[in-house]
N, CA, C and O atoms as a Tinker XYZ file with bonds, in Angstrom:
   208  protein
     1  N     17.532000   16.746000  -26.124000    73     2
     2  CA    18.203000   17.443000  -25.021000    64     1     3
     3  C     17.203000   17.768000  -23.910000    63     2     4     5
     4  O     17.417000   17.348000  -22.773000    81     3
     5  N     16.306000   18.373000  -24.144000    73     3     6
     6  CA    15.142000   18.791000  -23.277000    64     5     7
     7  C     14.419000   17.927000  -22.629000    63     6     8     9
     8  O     13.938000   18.128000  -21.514000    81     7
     9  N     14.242000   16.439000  -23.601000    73     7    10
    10  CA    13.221000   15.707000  -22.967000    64     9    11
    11  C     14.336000   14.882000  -21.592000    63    10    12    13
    12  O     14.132000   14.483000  -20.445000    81    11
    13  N     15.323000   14.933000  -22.358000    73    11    14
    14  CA    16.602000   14.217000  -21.088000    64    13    15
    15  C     16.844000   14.995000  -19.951000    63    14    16    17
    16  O     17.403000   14.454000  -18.997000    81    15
    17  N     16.629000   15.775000  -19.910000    73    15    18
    18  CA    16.905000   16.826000  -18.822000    64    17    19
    19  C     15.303000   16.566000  -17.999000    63    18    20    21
    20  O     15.338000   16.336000  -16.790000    81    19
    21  N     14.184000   16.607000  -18.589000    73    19    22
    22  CA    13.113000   16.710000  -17.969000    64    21    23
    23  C     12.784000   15.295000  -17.254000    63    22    24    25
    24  O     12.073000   15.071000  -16.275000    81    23
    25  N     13.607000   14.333000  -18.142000    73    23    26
    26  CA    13.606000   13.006000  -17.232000    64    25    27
    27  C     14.294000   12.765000  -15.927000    63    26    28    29
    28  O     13.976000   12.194000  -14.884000    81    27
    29  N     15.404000   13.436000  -16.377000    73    27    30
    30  CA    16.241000   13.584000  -14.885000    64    29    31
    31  C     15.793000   14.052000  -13.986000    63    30    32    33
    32  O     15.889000   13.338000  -12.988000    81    31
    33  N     15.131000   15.328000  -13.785000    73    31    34
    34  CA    14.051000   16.321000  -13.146000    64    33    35
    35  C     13.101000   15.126000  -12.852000    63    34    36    37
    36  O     13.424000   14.552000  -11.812000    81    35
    37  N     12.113000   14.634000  -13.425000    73    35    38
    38  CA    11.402000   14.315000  -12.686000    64    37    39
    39  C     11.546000   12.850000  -12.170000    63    38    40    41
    40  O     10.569000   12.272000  -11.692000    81    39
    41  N     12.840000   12.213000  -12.274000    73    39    42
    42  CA    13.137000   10.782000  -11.562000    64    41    43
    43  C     13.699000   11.416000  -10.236000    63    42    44    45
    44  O     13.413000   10.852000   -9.180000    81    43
    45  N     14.512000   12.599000  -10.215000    73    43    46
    46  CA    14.986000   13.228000   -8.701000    64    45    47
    47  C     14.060000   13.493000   -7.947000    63    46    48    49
    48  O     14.135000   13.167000   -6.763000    81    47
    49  N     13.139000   14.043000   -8.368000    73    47    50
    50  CA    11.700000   14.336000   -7.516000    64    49    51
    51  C     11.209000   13.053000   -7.292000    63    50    52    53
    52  O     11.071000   12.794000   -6.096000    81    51
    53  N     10.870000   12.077000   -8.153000    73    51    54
    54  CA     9.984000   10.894000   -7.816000    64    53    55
    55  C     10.981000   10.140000   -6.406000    63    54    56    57
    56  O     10.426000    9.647000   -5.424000    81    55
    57  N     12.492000   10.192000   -6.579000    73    55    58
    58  CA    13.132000    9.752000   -5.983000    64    57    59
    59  C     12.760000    9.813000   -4.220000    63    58    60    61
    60  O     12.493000    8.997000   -3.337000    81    59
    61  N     12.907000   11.107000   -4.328000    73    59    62
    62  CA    13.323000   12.012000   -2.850000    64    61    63
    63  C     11.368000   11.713000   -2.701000    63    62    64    65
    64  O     11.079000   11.047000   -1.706000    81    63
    65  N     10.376000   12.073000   -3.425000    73    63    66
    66  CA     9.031000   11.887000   -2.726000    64    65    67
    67  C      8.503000   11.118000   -2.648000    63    66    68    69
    68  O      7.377000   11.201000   -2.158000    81    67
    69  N      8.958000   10.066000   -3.037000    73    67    70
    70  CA     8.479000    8.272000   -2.586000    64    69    71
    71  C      8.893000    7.799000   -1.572000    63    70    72    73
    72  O      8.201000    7.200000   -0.749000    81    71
    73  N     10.384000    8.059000   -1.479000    73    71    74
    74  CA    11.208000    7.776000   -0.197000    64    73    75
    75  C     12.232000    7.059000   -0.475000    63    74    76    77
    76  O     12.937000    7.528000   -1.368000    81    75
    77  N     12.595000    5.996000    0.015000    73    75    78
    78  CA    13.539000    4.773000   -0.169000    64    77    79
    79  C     13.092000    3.389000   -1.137000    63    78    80    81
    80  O     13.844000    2.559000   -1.648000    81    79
    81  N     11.510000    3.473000   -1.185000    73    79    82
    82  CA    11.378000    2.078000   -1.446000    64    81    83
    83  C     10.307000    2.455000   -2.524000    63    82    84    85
    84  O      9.190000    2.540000   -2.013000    81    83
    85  N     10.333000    2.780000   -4.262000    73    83    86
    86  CA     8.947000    2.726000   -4.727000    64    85    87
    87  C      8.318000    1.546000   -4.688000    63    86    88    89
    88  O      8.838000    0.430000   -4.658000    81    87
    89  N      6.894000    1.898000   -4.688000    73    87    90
    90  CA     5.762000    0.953000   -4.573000    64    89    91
    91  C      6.035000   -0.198000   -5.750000    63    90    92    93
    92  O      6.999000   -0.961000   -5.823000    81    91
    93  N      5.138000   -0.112000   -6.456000    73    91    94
    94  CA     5.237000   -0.060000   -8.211000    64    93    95
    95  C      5.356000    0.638000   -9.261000    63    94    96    97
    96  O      5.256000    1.863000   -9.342000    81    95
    97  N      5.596000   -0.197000  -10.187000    73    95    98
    98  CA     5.663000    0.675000  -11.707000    64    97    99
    99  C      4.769000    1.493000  -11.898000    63    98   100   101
   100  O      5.022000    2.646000  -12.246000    81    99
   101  N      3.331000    0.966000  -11.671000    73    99   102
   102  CA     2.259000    2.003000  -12.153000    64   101   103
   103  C      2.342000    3.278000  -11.133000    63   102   104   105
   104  O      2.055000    4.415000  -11.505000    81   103
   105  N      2.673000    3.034000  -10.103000    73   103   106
   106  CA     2.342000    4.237000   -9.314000    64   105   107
   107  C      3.493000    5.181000   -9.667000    63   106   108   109
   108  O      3.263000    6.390000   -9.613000    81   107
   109  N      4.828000    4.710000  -10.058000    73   107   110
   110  CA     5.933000    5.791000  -10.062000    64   109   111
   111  C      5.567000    6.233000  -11.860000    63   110   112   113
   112  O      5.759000    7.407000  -12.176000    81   111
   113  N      5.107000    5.347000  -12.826000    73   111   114
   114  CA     4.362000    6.250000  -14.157000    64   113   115
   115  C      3.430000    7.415000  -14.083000    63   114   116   117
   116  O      3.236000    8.493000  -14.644000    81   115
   117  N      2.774000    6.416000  -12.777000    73   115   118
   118  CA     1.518000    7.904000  -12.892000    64   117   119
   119  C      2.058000    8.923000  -12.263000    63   118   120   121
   120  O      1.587000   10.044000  -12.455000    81   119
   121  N      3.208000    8.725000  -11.342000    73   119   122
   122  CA     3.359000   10.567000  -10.798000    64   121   123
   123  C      4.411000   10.597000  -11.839000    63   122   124   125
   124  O      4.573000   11.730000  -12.291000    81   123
   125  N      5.026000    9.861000  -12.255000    73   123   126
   126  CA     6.013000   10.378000  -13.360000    64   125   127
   127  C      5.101000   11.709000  -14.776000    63   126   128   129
   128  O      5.486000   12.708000  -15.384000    81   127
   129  N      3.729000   10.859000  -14.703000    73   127   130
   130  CA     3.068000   11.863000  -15.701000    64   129   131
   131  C      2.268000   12.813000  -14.984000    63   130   132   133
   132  O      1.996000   13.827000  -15.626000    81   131
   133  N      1.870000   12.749000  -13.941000    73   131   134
   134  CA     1.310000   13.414000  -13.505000    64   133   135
   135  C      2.401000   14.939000  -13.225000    63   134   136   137
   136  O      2.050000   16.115000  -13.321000    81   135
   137  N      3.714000   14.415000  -12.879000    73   135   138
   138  CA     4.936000   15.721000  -13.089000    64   137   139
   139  C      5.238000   16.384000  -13.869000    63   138   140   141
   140  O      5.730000   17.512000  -13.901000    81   139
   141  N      4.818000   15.377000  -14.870000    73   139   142
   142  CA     5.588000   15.704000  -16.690000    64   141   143
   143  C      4.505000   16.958000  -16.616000    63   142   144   145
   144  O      4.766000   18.159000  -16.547000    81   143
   145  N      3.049000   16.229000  -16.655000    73   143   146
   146  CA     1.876000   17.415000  -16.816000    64   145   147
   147  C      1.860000   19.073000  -16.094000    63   146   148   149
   148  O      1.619000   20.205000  -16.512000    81   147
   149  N      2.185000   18.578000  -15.045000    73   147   150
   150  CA     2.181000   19.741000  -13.932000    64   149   151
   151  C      3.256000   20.758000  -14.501000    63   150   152   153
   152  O      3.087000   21.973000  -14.606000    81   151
   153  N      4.536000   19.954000  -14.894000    73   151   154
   154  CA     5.809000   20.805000  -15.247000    64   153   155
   155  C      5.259000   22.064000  -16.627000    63   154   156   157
   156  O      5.487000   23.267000  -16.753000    81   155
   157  N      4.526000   21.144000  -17.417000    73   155   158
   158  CA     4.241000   21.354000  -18.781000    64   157   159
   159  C      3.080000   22.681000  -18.531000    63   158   160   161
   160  O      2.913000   23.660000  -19.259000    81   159
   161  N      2.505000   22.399000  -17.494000    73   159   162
   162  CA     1.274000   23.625000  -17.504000    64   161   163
   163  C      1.925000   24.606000  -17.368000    63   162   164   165
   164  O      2.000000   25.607000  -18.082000    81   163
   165  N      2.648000   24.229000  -16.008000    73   163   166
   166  CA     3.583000   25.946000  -15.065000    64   165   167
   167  C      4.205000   26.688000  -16.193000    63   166   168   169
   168  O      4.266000   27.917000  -16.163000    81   167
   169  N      4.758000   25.854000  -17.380000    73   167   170
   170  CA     5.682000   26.461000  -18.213000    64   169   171
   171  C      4.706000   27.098000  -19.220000    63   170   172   173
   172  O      4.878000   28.223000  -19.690000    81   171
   173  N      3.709000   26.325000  -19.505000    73   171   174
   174  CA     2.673000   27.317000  -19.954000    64   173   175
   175  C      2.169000   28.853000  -19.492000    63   174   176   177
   176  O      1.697000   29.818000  -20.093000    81   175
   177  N      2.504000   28.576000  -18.186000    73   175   178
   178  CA     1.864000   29.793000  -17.745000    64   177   179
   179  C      2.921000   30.516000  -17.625000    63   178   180   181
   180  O      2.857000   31.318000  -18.556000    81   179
   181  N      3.951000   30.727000  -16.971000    73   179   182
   182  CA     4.753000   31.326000  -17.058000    64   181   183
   183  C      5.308000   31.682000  -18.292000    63   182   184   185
   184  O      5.951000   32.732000  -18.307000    81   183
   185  N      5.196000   30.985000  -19.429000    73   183   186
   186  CA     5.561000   31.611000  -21.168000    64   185   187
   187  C      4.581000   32.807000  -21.148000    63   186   188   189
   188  O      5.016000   33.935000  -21.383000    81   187
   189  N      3.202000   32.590000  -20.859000    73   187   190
   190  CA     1.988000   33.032000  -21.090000    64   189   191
   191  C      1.869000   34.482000  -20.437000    63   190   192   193
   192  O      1.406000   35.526000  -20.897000    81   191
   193  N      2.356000   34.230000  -19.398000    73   191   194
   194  CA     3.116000   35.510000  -18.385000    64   193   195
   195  C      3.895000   36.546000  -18.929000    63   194   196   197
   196  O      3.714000   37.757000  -19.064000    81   195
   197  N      4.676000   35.881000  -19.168000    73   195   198
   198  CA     5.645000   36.267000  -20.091000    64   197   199
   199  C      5.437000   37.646000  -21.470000    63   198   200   201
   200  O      5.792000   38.803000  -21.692000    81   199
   201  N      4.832000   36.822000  -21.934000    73   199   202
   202  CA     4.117000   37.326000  -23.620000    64   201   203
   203  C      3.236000   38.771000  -23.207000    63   202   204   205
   204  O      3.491000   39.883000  -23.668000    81   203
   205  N      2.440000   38.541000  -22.490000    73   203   206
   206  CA     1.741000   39.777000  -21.948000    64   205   207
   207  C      2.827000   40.975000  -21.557000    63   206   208
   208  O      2.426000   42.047000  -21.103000    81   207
């Protein structure tokens, strides 16, 4: 459930910040992980936030 939702999330973003036309595969993987990562920290921190 979660990981499907987080795919959707970050193909809408890759969508709208590439533009109309992606480059290549490798480049829309790497911000694809580079999102996944970013998403994954914030939520770290904000859990982390949280707990305190």
């Amino acid at each position: 459930m979660k990981n499907e939702n987080d795919g959707k999330f970050t193909m809408r973003t890759l969508s709208t910040s590439s533009g109309s036309r992606p480059r290549n595969n490798k480049t829309i993987l790497a911000a694809n992980e580079f999102v996944r990562l970013s998403l994954l920290s914030f939520l770290e921190i904000v859990t982390g936030i949280r707990k305190r």
